[in-house]
C-alpha positions in Angstrom: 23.3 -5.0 -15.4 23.8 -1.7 -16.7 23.5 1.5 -14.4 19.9 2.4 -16.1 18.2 -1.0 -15.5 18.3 -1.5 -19.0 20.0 -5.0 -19.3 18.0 -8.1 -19.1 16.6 -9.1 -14.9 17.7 -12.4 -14.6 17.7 -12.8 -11.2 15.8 -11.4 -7.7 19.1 -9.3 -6.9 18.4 -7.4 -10.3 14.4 -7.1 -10.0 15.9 -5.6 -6.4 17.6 -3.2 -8.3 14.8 -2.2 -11.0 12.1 -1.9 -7.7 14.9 0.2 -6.5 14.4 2.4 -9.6 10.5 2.1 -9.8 10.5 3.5 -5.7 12.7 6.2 -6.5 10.3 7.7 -9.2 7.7 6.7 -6.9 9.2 8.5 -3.9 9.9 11.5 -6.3 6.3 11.6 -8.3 4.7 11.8 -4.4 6.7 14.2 -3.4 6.0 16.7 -6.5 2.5 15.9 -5.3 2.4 16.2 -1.8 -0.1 19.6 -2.2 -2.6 16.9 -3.2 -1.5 14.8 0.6 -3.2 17.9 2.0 -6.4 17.4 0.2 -6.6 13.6 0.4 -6.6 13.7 4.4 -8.7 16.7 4.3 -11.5 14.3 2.4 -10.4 11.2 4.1 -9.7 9.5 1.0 -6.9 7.5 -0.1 -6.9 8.3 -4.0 -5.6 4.9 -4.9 -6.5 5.1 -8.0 -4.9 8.7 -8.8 -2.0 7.5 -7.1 -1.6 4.3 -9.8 -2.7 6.8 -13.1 0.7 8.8 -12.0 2.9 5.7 -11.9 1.6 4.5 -15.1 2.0 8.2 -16.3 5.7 8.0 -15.6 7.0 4.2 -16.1 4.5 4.3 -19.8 5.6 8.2 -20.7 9.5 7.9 -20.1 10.7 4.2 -19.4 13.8 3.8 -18.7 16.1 2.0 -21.6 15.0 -1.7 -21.7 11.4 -1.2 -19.3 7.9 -1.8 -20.8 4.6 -1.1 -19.1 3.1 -4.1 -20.0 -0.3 -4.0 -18.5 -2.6 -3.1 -15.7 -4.7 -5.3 -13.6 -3.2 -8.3 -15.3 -4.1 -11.7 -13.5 -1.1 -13.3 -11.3 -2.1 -17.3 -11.1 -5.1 -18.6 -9.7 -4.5 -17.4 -6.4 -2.4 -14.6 -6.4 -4.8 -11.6 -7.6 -4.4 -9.2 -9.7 -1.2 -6.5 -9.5 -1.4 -2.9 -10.2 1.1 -2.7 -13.1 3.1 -5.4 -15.3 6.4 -4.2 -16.5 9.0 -5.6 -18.7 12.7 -5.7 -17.8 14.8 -7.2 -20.1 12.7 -10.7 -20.7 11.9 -11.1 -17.3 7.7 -9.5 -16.3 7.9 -7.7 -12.9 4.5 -7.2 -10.9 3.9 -4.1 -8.8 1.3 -3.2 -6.4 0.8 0.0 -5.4 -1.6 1.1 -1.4 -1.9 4.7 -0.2 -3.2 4.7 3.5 -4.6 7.5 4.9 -3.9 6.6 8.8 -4.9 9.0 11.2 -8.4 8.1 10.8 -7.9 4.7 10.4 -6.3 2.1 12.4 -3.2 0.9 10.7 -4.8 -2.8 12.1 -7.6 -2.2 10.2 -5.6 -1.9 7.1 -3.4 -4.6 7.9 -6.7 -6.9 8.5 -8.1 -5.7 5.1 -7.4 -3.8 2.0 -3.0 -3.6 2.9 -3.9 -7.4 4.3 -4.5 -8.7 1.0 -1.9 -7.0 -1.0 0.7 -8.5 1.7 -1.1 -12.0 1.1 -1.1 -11.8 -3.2 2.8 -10.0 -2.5 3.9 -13.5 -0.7 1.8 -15.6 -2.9 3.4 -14.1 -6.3 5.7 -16.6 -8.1 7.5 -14.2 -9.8 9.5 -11.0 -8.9 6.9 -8.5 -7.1 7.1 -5.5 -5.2 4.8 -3.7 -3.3 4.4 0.1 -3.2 2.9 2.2 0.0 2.5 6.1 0.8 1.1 6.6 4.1 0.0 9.6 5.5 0.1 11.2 8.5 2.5 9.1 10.0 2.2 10.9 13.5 3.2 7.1 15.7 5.8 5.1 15.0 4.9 2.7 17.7 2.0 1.9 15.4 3.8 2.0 12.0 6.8 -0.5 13.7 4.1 -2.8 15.4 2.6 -3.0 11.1 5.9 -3.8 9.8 6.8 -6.4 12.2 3.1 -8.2 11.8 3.7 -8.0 8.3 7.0 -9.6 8.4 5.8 -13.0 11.0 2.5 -13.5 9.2 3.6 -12.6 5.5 7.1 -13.0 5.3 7.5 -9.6 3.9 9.6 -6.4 4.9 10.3 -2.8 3.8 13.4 -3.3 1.8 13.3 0.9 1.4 11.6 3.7 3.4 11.5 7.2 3.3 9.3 10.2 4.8 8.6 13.0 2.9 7.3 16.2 4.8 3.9 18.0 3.2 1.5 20.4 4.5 2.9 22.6 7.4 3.9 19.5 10.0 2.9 16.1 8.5 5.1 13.3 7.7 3.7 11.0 4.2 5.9 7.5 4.5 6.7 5.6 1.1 7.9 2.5 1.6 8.8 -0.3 -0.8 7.8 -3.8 0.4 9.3 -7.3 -0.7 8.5 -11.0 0.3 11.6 -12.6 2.3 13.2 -15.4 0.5 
């Protein structure tokens, strides 16, 4: 595998490495943006969608050597939804799924119960290599945010296989993390 994640993704230790790559523009496209973090709690809203239209921005305007942004909102199976973005790796089609949570006015159980619920459930159901992609913000408890990632991991068999806070506004904390079923 070449250093760019150009070569082919044969195997679930490579697709590591390319959702390595892909949550390292991520982490770096949401902190260019975290002016807009400000906004979004202001208005209560999580911007999903604007969130998605800058990672297809970036993988679709400057791949790296050897990735393809295939589709969006391509169907997975019969049971296993529909991810946020297909890219290509080589020969091998990886699945991403992106969640912003806004969770000071939300309760991270409520998201774990619905909308972040469901992408946990397609993210274990997926057959092939799949990664999902969070930004929450404010992360003010971390009682809370460890009691998520541990529910996550007994009832979905998934876990944060990268984390890292990123500071906007004058005192708030945005976590993006990169999730991954267990094998």
């Amino acid at each position: 595998m070449s250093k760019n994640g150009g070569a082919d993704v044969q195997s679930n230790s490579d697709a590591d490495f390319v959702f390595l790559e892909i949550y390292e523009m991520f982490v770096e496209m949401v902190h260019q943006a975290s002016a807009y973090l400000d906004v979004f709690e202001k208005y209560n809203t999580r911007m999903e969608g604007w969130f998605h239209g800058q990672l297809v921005k970036t993988i679709g305007v400057d791949p790296r050597p050897g990735w393809k942004l295939l589709e969006v909102g391509k169907k997975v199976g019969n049971d296993e939804g529909r991810p946020d973005l297909w890219i290509k790796c080589g020969e091998q089609e990886l699945a991403i799924e992106i969640k912003s949570m806004v969770i000071d006015t939300r309760t991270l159980k409520m998201y774990f119960r619905k909308s972040f619920g469901k992408d946990l459930r397609k993210l274990n159901a997926s057959s092939g290599p799949m990664c999902l992609l969070t930004v929450a913000f404010p992360v003010s408890d971390e009682s809370k945010w460890t009691e998520l990632k541990e529910s996550a991991a007994s009832e979905f068999s998934v876990y944060p296989l990268a984390e890292r806070d990123l500071r906007y506004g004058e005192d708030r904390t945005a976590r993006v993390t990169l999730w991954e079923k267990k094998e």
